[in-house]
C-alpha positions as CSV (number, residue, x, y, z in Angstrom):
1,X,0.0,0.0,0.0
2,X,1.5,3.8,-0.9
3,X,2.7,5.3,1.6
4,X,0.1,8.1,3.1
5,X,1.3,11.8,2.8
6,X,-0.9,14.3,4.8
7,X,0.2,16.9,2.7
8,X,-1.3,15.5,0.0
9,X,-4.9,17.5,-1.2
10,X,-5.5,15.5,-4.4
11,X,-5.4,11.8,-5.7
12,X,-5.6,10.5,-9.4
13,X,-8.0,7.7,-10.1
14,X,-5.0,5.3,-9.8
15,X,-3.4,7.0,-6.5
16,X,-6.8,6.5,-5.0
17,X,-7.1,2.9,-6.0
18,X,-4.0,1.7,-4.9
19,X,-4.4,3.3,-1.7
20,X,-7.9,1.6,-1.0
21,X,-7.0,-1.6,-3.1
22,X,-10.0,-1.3,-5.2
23,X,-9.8,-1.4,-9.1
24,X,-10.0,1.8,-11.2
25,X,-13.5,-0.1,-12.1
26,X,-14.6,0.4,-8.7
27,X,-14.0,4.2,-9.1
28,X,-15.6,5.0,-12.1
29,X,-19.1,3.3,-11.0
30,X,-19.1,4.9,-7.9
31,X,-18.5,8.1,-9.9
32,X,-21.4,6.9,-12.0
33,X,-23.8,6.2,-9.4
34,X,-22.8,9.3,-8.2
35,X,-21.4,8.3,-4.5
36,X,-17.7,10.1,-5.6
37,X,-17.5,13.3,-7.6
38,X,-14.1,14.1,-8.7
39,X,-13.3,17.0,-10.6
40,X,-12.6,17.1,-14.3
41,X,-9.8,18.9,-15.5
42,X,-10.1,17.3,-19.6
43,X,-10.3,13.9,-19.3
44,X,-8.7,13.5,-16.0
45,X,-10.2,12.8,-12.7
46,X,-8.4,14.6,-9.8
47,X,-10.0,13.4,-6.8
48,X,-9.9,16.1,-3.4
49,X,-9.9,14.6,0.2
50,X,-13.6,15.0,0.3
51,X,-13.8,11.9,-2.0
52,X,-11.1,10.1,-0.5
53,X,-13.2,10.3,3.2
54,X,-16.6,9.2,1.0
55,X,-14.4,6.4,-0.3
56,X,-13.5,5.3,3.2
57,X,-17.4,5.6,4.5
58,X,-18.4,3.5,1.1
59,X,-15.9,0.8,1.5
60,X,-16.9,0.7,5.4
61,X,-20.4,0.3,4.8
62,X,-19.5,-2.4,2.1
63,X,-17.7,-4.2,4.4
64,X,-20.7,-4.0,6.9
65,X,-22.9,-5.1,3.9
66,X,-24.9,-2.5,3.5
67,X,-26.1,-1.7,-0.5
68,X,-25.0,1.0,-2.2
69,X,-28.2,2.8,-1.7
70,X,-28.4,2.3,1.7
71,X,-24.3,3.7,1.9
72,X,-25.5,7.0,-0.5
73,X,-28.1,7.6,2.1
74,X,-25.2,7.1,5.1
75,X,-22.6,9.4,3.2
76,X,-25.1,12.0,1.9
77,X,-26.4,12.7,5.3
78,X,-23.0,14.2,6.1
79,X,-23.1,17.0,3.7
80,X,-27.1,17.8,4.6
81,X,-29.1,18.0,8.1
82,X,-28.7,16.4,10.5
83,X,-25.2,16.3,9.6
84,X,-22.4,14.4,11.3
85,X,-24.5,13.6,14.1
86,X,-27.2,12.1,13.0
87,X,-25.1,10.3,10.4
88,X,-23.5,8.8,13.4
89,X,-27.2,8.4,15.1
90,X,-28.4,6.3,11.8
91,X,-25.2,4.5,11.1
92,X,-25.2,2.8,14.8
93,X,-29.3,2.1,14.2
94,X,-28.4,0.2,10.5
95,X,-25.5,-1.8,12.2
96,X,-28.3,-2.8,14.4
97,X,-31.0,-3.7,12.2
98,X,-28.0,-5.5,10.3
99,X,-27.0,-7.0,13.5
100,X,-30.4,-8.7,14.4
101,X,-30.7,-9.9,10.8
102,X,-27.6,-11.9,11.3
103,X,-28.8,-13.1,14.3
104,X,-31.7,-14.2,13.1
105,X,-29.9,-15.9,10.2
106,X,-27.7,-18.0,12.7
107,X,-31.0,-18.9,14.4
108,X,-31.8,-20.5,11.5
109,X,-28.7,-22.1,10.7
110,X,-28.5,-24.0,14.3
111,X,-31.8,-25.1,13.7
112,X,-31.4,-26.5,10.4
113,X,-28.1,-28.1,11.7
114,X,-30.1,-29.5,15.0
115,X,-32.6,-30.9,12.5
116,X,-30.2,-32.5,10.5
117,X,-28.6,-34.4,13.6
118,X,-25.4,-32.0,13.3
C-alpha cells in the first residue's frame, strides 16, 4: 500500500485505487452512481480529500454489507441535516438492524443443523 502523505490534497483515479485496493473499475461506478464526484480537469479525474473520506465511509459500509443505496443515504447525510451527528445516530441504528438480521440468520442455521442431527 503507498505510503500516506498528509500533505497530499488531491489523488488520481490510480493514487486513490491503490491506496484503498480497489480497481479503477470500482471508481468510475461509484463516480457513476454518483457516490464520488471528482473533478474534471479534460479527461482526467483529480480526486480532493472529500472523496477520499466518501471512499472510506463506502468501503466501510460495504464491508458491513450494507447496498449502495443504503451507503448514499449514510454518506449524503454528512453534507445535509442532521449532519455528522445524526449520520452517526443512523449509522449505529443500521449496524443494528444488520446485527439482528444476522442473528436471526444463525437462528436458523442451528436449527437447520439441530434438524439434520449436526
Amino acid at each position: 500500500m503507498p505510503e500516506h502523505r498528509p500533505d497530499r490534497t488531491t489523488w488520481t483515479i490510480t493514487q486513490l485505487a491503490e491506496e484503498h485496493g480497489v480497481t479503477l473499475r470500482t471508481l468510475r461506478h461509484y463516480e457513476e452512481v454518483g457516490l464520488l464526484h471528482p473533478e474534471r480537469r479534460g479527461t482526467s479525474r483529480v480526486f480532493h480529500q472529500r472523496d477520499r473520506v466518501r471512499l472510506q465511509l463506502i468501503l466501510r459500509g460495504k464491508r458491513l454489507g450494507f447496498t449502495l443505496p443504503e451507503i448514499r443515504t449514510i454518506v449524503d447525510m454528512y453534507d445535509d441535516q442532521p449532519g455528522e451527528a445524526g449520520q452517526l445516530r443512523y449509522l449505529l441504528e443500521q449496524i443494528e438492524v444488520r446485527r439482528a438480521e444476522l442473528d436471526e440468520v444463525e437462528r436458523r442455521c442451528h436449527e437447520d443443523l439441530s434438524r439434520l442431527g449436526a
